[in-house]
C-alpha positions as CSV (number, residue, x, y, z in Angstrom):
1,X,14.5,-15.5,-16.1
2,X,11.7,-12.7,-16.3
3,X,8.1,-12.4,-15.1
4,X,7.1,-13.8,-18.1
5,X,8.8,-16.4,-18.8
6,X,9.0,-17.6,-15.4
7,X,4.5,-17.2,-15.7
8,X,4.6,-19.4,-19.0
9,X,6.6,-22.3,-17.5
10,X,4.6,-22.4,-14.1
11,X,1.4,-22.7,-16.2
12,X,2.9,-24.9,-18.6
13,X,3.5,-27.5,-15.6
14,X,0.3,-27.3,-14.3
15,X,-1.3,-27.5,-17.1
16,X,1.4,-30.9,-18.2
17,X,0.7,-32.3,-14.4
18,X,-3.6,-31.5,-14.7
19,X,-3.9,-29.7,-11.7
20,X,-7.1,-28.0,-10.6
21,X,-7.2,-24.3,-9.1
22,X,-9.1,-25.5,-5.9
23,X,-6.2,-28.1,-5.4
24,X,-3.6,-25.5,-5.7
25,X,-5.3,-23.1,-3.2
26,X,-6.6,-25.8,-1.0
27,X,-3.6,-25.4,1.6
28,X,-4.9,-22.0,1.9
29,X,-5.5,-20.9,5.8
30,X,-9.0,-20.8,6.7
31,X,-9.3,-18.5,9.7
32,X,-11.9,-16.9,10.6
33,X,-10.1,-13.7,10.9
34,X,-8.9,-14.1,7.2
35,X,-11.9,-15.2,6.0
36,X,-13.7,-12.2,7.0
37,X,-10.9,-9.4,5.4
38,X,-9.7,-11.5,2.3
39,X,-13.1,-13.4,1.7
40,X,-11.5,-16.8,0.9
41,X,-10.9,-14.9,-2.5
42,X,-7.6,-16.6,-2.8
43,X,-5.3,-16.1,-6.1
44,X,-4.0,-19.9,-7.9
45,X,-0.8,-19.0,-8.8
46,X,1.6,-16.6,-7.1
47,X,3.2,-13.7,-9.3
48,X,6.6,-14.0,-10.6
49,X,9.4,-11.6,-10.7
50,X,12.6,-12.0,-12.0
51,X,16.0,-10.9,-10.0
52,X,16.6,-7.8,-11.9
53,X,13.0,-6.8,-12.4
54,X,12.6,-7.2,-8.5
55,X,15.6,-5.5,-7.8
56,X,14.6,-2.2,-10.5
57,X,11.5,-2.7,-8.7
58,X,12.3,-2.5,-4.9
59,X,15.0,0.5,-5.8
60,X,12.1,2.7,-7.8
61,X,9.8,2.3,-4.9
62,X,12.4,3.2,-2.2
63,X,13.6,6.4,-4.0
64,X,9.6,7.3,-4.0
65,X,9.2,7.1,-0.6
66,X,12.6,8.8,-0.1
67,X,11.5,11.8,-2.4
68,X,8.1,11.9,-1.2
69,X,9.0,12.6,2.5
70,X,11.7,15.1,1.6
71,X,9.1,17.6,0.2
72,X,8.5,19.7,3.3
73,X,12.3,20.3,3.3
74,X,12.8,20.8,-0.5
75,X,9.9,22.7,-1.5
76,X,8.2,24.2,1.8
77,X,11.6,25.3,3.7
78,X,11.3,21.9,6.3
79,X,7.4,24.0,7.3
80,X,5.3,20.6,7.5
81,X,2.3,23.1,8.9
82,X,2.4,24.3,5.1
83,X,3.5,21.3,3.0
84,X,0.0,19.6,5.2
85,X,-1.6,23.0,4.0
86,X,-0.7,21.8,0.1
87,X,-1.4,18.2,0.2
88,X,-4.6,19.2,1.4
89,X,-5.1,18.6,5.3
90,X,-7.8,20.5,7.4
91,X,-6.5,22.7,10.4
92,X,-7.6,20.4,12.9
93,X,-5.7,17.3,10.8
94,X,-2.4,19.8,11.0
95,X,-2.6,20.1,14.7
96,X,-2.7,16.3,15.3
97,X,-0.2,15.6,12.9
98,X,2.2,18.1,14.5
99,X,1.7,17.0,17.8
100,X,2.2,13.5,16.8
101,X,4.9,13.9,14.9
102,X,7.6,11.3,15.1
103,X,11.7,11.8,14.7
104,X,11.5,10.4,11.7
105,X,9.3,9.3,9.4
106,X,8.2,5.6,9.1
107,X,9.8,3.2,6.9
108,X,6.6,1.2,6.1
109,X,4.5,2.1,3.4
110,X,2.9,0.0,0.5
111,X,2.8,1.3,-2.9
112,X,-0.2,0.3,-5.4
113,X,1.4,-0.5,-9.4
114,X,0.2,-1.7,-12.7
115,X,2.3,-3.2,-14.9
116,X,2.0,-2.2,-18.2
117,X,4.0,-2.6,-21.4
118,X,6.6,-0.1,-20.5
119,X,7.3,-0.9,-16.6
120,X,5.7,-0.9,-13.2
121,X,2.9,2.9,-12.9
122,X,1.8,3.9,-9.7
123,X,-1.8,4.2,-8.7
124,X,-1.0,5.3,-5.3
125,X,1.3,5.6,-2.6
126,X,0.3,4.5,0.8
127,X,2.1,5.1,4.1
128,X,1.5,4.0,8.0
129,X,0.8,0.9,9.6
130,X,-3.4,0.1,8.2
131,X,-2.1,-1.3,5.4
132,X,-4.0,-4.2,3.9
133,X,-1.8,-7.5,2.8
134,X,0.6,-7.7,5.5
135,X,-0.2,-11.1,5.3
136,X,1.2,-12.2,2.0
137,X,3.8,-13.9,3.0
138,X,1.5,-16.8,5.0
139,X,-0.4,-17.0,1.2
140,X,3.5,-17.6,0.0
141,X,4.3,-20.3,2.4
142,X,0.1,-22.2,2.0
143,X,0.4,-22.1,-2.0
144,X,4.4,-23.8,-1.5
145,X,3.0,-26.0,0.6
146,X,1.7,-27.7,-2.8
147,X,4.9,-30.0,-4.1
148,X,4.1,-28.7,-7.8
149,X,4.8,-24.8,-6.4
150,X,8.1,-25.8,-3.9
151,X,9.2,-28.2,-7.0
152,X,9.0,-24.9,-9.6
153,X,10.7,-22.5,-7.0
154,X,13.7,-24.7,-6.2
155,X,14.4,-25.0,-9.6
156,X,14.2,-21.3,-10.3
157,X,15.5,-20.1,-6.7
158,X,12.3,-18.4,-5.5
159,X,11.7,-17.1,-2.7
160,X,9.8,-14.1,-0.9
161,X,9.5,-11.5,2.0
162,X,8.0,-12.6,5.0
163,X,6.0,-9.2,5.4
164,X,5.1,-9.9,8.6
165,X,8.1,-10.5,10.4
166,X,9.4,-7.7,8.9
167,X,6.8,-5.4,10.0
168,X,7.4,-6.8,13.4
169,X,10.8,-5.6,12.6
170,X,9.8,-2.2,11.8
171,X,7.5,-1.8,15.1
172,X,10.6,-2.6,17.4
173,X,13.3,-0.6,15.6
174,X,11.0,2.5,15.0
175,X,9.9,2.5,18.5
176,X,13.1,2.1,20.2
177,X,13.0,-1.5,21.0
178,X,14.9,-4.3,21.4
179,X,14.6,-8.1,19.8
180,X,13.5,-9.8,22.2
181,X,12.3,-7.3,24.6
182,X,8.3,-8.3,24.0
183,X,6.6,-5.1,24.4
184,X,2.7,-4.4,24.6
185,X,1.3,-3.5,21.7
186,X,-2.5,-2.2,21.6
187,X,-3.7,-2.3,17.7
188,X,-6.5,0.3,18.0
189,X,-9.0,0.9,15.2
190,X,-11.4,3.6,15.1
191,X,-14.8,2.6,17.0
192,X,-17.0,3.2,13.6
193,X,-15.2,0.6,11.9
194,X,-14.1,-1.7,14.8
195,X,-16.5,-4.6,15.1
196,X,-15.8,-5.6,11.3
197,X,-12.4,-5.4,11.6
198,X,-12.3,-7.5,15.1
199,X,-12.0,-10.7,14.0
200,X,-9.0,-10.2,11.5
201,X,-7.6,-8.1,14.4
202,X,-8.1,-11.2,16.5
203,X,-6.1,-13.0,13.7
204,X,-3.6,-10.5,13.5
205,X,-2.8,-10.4,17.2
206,X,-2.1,-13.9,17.7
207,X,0.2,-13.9,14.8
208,X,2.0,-11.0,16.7
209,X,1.9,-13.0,19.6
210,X,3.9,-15.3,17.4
211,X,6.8,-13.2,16.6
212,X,7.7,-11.7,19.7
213,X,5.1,-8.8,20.5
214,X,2.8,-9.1,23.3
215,X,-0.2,-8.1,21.5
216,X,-4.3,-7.0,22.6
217,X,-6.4,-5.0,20.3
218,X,-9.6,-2.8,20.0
219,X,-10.4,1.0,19.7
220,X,-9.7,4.3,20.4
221,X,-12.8,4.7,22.6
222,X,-11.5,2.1,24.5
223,X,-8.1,3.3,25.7
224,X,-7.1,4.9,29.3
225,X,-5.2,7.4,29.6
226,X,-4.4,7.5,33.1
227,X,-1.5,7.0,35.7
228,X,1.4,7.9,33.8
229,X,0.5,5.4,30.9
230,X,-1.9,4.2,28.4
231,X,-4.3,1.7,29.1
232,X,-6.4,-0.7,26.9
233,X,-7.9,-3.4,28.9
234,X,-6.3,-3.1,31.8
235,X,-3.2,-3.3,30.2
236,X,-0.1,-0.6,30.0
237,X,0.7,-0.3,26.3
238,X,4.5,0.4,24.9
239,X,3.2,0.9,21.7
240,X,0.0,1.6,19.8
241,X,-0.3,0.8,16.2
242,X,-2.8,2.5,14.8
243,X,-5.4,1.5,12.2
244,X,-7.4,5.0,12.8
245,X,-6.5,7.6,9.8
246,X,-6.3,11.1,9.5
247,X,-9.6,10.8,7.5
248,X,-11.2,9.8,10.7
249,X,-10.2,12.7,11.9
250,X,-13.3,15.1,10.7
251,X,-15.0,16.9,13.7
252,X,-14.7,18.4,17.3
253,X,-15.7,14.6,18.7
254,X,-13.2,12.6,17.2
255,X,-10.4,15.1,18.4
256,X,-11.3,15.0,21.8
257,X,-10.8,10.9,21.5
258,X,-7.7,11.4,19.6
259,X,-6.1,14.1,22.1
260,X,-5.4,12.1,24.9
261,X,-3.3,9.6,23.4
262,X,-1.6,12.2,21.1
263,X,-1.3,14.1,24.5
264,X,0.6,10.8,26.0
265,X,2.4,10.1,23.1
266,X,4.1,14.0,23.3
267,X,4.8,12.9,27.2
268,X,6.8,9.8,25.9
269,X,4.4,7.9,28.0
270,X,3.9,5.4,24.7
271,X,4.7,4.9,20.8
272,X,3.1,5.9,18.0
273,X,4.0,3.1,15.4
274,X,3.5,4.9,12.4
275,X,2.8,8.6,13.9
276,X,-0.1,11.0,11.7
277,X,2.6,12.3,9.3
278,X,2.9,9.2,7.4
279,X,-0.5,9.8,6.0
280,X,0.6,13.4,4.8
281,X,2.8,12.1,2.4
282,X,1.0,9.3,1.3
283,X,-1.4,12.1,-0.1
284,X,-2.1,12.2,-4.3
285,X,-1.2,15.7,-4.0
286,X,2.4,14.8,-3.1
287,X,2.8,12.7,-6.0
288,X,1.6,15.6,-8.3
289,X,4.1,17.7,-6.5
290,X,7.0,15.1,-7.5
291,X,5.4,14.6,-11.3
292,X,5.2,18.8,-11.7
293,X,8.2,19.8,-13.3
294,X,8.4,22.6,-11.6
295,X,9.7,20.7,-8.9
296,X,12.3,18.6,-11.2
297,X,15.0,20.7,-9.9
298,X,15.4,19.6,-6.3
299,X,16.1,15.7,-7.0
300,X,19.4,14.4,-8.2
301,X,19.2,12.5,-11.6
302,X,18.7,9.1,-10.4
303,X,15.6,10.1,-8.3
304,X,14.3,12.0,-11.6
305,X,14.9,8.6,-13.5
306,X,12.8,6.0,-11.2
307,X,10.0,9.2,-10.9
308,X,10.1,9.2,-15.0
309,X,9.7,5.4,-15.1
310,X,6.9,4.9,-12.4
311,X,5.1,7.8,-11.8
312,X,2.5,8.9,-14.2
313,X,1.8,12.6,-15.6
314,X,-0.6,13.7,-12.3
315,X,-1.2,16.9,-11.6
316,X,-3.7,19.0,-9.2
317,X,-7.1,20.2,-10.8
318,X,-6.1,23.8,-11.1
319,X,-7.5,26.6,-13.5
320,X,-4.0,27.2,-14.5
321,X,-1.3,26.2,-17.8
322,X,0.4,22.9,-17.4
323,X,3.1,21.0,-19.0
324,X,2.4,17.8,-20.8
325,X,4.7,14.5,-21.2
326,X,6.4,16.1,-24.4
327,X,7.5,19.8,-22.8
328,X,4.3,21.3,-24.5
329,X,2.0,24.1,-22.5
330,X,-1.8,23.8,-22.3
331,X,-4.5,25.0,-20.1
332,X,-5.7,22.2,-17.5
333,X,-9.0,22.5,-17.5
334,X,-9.7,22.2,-21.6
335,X,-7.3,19.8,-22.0
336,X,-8.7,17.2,-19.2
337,X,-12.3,18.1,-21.2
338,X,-11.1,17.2,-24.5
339,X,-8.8,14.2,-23.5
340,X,-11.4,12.3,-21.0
341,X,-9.7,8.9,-22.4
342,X,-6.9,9.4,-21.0
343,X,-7.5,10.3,-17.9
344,X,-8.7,9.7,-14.3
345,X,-10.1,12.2,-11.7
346,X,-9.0,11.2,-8.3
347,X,-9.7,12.4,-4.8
348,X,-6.6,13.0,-2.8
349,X,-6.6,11.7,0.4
350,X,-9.1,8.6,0.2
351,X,-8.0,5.2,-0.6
352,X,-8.4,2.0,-1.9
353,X,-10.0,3.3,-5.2
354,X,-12.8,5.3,-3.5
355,X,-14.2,8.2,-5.2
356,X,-12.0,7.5,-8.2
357,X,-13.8,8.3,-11.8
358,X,-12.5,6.9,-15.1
359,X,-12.7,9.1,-17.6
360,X,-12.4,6.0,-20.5
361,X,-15.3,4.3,-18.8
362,X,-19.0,3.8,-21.1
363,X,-20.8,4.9,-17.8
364,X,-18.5,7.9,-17.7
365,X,-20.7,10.3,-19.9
366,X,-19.2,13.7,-20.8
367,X,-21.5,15.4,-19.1
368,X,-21.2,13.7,-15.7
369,X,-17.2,13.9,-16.6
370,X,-16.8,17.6,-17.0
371,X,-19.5,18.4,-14.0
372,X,-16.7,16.2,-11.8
373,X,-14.0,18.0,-13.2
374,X,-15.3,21.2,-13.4
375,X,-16.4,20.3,-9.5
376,X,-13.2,19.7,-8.4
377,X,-11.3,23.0,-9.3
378,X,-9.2,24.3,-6.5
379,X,-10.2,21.3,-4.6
380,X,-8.6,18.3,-2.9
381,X,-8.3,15.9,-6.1
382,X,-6.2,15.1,-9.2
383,X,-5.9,14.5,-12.6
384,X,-3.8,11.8,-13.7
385,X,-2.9,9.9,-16.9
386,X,-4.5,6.4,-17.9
387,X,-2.3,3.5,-17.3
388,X,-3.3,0.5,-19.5
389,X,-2.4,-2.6,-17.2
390,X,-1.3,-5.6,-19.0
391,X,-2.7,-9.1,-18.1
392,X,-1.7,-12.3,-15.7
393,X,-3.3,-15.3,-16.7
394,X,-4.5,-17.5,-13.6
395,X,-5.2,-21.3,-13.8
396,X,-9.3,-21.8,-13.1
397,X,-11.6,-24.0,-11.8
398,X,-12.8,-25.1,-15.1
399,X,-10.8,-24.8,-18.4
400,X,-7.4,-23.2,-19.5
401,X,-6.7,-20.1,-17.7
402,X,-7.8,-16.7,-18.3
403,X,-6.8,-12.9,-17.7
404,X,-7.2,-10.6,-15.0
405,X,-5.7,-7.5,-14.2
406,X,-3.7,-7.2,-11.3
407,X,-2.9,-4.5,-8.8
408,X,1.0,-4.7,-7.2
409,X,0.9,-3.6,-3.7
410,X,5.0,-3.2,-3.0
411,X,5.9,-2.7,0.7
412,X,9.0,-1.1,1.8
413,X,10.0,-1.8,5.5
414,X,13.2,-0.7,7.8
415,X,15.3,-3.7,6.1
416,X,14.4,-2.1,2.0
417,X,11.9,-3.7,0.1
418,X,9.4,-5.6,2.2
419,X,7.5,-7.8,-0.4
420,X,4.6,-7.9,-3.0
421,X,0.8,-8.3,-2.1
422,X,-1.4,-9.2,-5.1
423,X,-5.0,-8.0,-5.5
424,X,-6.9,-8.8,-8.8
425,X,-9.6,-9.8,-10.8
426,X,-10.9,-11.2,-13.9
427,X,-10.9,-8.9,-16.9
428,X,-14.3,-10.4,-17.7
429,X,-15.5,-9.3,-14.6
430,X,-15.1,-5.5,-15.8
431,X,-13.5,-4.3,-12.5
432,X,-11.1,-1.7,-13.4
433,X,-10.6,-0.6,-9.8
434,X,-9.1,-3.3,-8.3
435,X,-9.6,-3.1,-4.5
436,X,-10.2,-6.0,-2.0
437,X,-13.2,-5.0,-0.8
438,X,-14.5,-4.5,-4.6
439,X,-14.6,-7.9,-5.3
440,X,-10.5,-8.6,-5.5
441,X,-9.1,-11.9,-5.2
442,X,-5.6,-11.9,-3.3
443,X,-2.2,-13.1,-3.3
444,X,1.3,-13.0,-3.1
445,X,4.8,-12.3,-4.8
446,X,8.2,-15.0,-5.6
447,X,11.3,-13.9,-7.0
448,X,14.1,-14.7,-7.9
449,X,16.7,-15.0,-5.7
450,X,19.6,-12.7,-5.7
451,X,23.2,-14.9,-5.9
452,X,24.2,-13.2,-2.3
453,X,20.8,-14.1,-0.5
454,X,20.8,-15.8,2.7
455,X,17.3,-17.7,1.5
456,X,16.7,-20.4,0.4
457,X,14.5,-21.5,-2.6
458,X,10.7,-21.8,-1.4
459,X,11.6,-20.0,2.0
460,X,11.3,-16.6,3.3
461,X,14.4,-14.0,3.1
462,X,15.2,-13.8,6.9
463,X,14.9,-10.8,8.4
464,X,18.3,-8.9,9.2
């Protein structure tokens, strides 16, 4: 069965059986911890994917990240100094990401989607270990604890990816541990940021605690380097995963608390998970450099395929000729003028939909759009086409249910594809961005089972 028609007959039940949105979120946890990141803004319903759409899915996305970090081979000569020089990274950013820079590059990313009538189009590509929605799988397993939900996805074979576990997965095999072995893990966050993020870091860490790691938290400011280790308090850390970002990285000060540990790292004294050059390729300037056809040449014809279905026309603002969709030549600059419907300006190396401006908004006069544009020439953003999302409908509190627009945050992890977190809102609510700290509710991904899965319906795949 398909996304669709597996959507129709979920609301068809509920809607046969009468029940109410709050009664199918109401097993929903209520941590403090979650409650401060998500909001309590829980999703109804999960989203549905068939087998084959899942598995077209997960293969598109993991030939992305595959393409993405072959770039500084393919295009710059394997010279990451000058493929970090082209996606847009200061000097001081290049320094720390060469000095951090792992044997190979991480396996977790998340990358953002709308679905429209064509197929899954990326928004963005995200890469390292801050990523937001780790935690879909827990949703998963709170909305099937409602009999309606396990009922439907035994009768379909449903299941999903525990996220978590399998990014517990990726920490020990990408820092060169064993099952079993319970290292220390330190999650540091930058200090600006740290005390709102505590208490879902708190969460966090006792759900690591859970599954294996032996887990403390807090920030950057707070670590020791000192007596052949790392420190955070008073503890020696294996491994730090960092929520800190290159973008923190802006000044003289936040080197020197970044050098230390980068310094420690070098002297194998602990791991990185997710070392600085993740971010590099989870830049917007990569994905222009894999949507320019310029660059067509260096992938084989099945990478070309999955770019052509998911990755929209995107290209750097440049006062230079470009080629459109349909092989013809224009110049950039009067052709993002004179087609601001179709468009988006986007900043390269910020996330979660900050700084983005939509060229099809009513706020977005032409003015303001070509001083923005005009701005942004030879600068770290890019243009890229308009992706026209179609809709989920969502039982509500009151009343049949109603669209929203959703935003499909697909993880890849060591073991492939690592699950689906949900982030979306009404399309009443006029939020074309959809971002959870915008306003998003959140939620979580089934599919169906493939006949050789080890799951079973209304469980987690287990990690391998």
């Amino acid at each position: 069965m398909s996304r669709a028609e597996l959507t129709a007959q979920y609301l068809d039940e509920i809607k046969r059986r009468g029940i109410s949105a709050g009664e199918l979120v109401s097993t929903q946890p209520e941590s403090v911890g979650l409650q401060s990141f998500y909001g309590g803004r829980w999703l109804s319903r999960p989203l549905f994917l068939g087998a084959e759409e899942a598995e077209q899915l997960a293969d598109d996305i993991l030939t992305m990240h595959a393409a993405l970090i072959s770039l500084p081979d393919k295009v710059y000569g394997g010279d990451l100094a000058a493929f970090g020089k082209a996606v847009g990274l200061t000097d001081v950013q290049i320094s720390a990401v060469l000095r951090s820079r792992g044997t190979s590059v991480t396996k977790q990313s998340r990358a953002d989607l709308y679905l429209d009538e064509t197929g899954f189009k990326l928004l963005e590509f995200n890469m390292g270990s801050a990523l937001g929605g780790i935690d879909q799988s827990d949703m998963a397993r709170a909305l099937l604890d409602q009999p309606v939900l396990a009922e439907f996805a035994e009768k379909h074979r449903l299941g999903y990816v525990d996220t978590m576990r399998e990014q517990v997965n990726n920490m020990l095999v990408e820092s060169g541990f064993e099952r079993g072995s319970r290292p220390v893990m330190g999650t540091v966050d930058w200090p600006a940021s740290y005390e709102t993020l505590e208490p879902y870091m708190e969460h966090f860490s006792g759900r690591l605690n859970q599954m294996g790691i032996q887990s403390i938290y807090g920030h950057i400011g707070q670590l020791e380097v000192r007596d052949g280790g790392v420190w955070l308090h008073g503890r020696r850390l294996d491994i730090i995963q960092r929520l800190f970002m290159l973008e923190d990285l802006e000044d003289p000060d936040s080197l020197a608390l970044m050098e230390p540990v980068l310094d420690a790292a070098a002297r194998g004294e602990v791991k990185i998970f997710t070392p600085l050059d993740s971010e590099m390729f989870a830049s917007k300037s990569a994905l222009a450099m894999l949507s320019d056809e310029a660059n067509r040449k260096y992938f084989d014809e099945r990478t070309l395929a999955a770019l052509d279905r998911i990755l929209p026309w995107t290209r750097m603002v440049r006062s230079e000729p470009v080629t459109l969709e349909d092989g013809s030549q224009v110049e950039l600059i009067d052709y993002v003028l004179s087609h601001q419907e179709e468009l988006v300006l986007k900043p390269t190396s910020l996330h979660g939909g900050e700084g983005v401006l939509l060229g099809w908004r009513s706020d977005t006069s032409k003015e303001l759009w070509e001083e923005k544009v005009r701005a942004a020439v030879d600068g770290a953003w890019v243009i890229q086409r308009r992706i026209r999302p179609v809709v989920e409908y969502f039982p509500m509190p009151e009343g049949d249910p109603v669209p929203w627009l959703v935003n499909w945050g697909v993880f890849t992890v060591v073991n492939g594809f690592g699950g689906v977190f949900a982030r979306a809102a009404t399309v009443e609510s006029d939020l074309e961005v959809i971002r959870l700290h915008g306003g998003a509710s959140v939620g979580c991904c089934l599919h169906v089972l493939p006949e050789d899965s080890d799951a079973q319906p209304g469980q987690a795949i287990p990690v391998k």
